[in-house]
C-alpha positions in Angstrom: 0.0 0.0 0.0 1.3 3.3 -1.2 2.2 6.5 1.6 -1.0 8.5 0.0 -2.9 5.3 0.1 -2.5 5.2 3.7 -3.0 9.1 4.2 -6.4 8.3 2.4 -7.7 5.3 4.6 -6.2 7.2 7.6 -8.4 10.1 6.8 -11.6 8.3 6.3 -11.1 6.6 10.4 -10.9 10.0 11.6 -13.7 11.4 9.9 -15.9 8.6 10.9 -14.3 9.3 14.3 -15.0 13.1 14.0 -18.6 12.2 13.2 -19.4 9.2 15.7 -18.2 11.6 18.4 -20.0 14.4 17.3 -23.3 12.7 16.9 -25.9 13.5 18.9 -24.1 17.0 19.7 -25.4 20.4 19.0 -22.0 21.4 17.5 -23.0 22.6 14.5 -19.7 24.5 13.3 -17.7 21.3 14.1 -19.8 18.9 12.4 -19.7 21.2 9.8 -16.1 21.1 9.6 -15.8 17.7 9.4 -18.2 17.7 6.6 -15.7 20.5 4.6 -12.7 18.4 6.1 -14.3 15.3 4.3 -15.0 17.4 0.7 -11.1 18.2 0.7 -10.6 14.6 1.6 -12.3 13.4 -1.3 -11.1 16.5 -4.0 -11.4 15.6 -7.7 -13.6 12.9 -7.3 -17.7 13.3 -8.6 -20.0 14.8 -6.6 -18.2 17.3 -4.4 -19.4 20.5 -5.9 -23.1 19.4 -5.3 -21.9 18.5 -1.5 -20.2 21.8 -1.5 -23.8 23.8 -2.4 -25.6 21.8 -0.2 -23.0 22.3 2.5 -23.6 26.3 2.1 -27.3 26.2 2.3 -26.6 24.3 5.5 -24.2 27.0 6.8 -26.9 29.9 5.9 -29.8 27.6 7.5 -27.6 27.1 10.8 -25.9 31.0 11.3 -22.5 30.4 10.8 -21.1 32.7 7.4 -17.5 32.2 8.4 -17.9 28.6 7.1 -18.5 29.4 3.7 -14.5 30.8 3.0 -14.0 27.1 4.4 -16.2 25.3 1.6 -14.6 27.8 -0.9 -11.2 27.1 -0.2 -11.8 23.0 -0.4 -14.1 24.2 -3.9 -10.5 25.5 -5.0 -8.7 22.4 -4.1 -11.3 20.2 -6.0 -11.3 22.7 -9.1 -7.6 22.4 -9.0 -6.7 19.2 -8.8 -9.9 18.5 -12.0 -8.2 21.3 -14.0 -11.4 23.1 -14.3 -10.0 26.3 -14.9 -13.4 28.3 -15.0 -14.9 27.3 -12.5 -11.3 27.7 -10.3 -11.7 31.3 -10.8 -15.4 31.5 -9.9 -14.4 29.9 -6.7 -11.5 32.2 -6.6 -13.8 35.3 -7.1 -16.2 34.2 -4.6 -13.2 33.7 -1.9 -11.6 37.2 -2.5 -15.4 38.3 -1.7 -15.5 36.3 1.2 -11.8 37.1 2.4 -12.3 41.3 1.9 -12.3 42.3 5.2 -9.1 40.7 5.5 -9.9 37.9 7.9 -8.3 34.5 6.2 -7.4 36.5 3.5 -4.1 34.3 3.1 -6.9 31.8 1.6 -7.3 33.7 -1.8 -3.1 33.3 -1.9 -3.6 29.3 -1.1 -6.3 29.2 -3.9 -4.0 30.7 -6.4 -1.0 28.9 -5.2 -3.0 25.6 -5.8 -4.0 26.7 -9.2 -0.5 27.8 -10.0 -1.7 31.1 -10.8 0.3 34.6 -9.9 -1.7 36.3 -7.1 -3.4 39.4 -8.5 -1.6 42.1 -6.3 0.9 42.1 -3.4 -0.4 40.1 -0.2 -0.1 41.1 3.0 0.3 37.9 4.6 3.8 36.9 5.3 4.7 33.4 4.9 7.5 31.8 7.2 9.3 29.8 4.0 8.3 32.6 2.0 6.0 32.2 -0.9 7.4 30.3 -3.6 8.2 27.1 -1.0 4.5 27.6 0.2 3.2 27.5 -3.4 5.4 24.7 -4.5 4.2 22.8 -1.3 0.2 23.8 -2.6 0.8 22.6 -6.1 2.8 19.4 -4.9 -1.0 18.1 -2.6 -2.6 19.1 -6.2 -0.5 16.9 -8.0 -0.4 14.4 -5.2 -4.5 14.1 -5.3 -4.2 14.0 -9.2 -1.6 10.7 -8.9 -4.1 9.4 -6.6 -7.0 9.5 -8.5 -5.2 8.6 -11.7 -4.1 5.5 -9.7 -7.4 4.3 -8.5 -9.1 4.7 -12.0 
């Protein structure tokens, strides 16, 4: 069994973990991120963006906007590692409108780091290896995800 295999199967205990103990619990932002936890888990596969919408209706239903730059940021990850280039900068857009106040703005740089794109104007966050060895590291789980999914076809 391949490392990413094992990352994979290793994911999927503690999400059914996350979810067995939060059962039963009115924790509605956790269980919530365990549901976005699980669309990143399962990037580039079918079906994420329709878990992704209904995941945002359940985020308006239950109070808690702050999720949505969550969803949008795993949307970017899926959109990257599919190569759909369209609908990568939709999510983008919708990010940078999410991210304006500046709170997690360093998302919209992870989005286009992922994408491989060049960020549309200096950022203000600061990264500790600097930005190209954050953006190499982005692009390397993109391409890791794509070899996985190429693997289990």
């Amino acid at each position: 069994m391949t490392p990413t295999l094992r990352t994979q199967e290793r994911a999927d205990d503690e999400l059914a973990l996350a979810h067995q103990l939060l059962d039963g619990l009115d924790q509605r932002s956790n269980t919530l991120l365990a549901q976005i936890a699980a669309l990143i888990k399962d990037a580039g596969g079918d079906g994420v963006t329709d878990r992704a919408q209904h995941l945002h209706a359940d985020i308006e239903a239950t109070g808690l906007p702050f999720l949505h730059r969550f969803v949008e940021l795993a949307l970017a990850f899926h959109h990257a590692v599919r190569g759909e280039d369209q609908d990568l900068a939709a999510t983008i857009d919708r990010l940078c409108e999410l991210t304006a106040t500046g709170d997690f703005a360093y998302f919209t740089d992870i989005a286009h780091f992922m994408a491989g794109l060049p960020l549309p104007s200096p950022t203000a966050t600061r990264w500790i290896d600097g930005p190209d060895a954050v953006r190499a590291r982005w692009q390397h789980l993109v391409q890791d995800r794509r070899t996985l999914l190429g693997a289990a076809e």
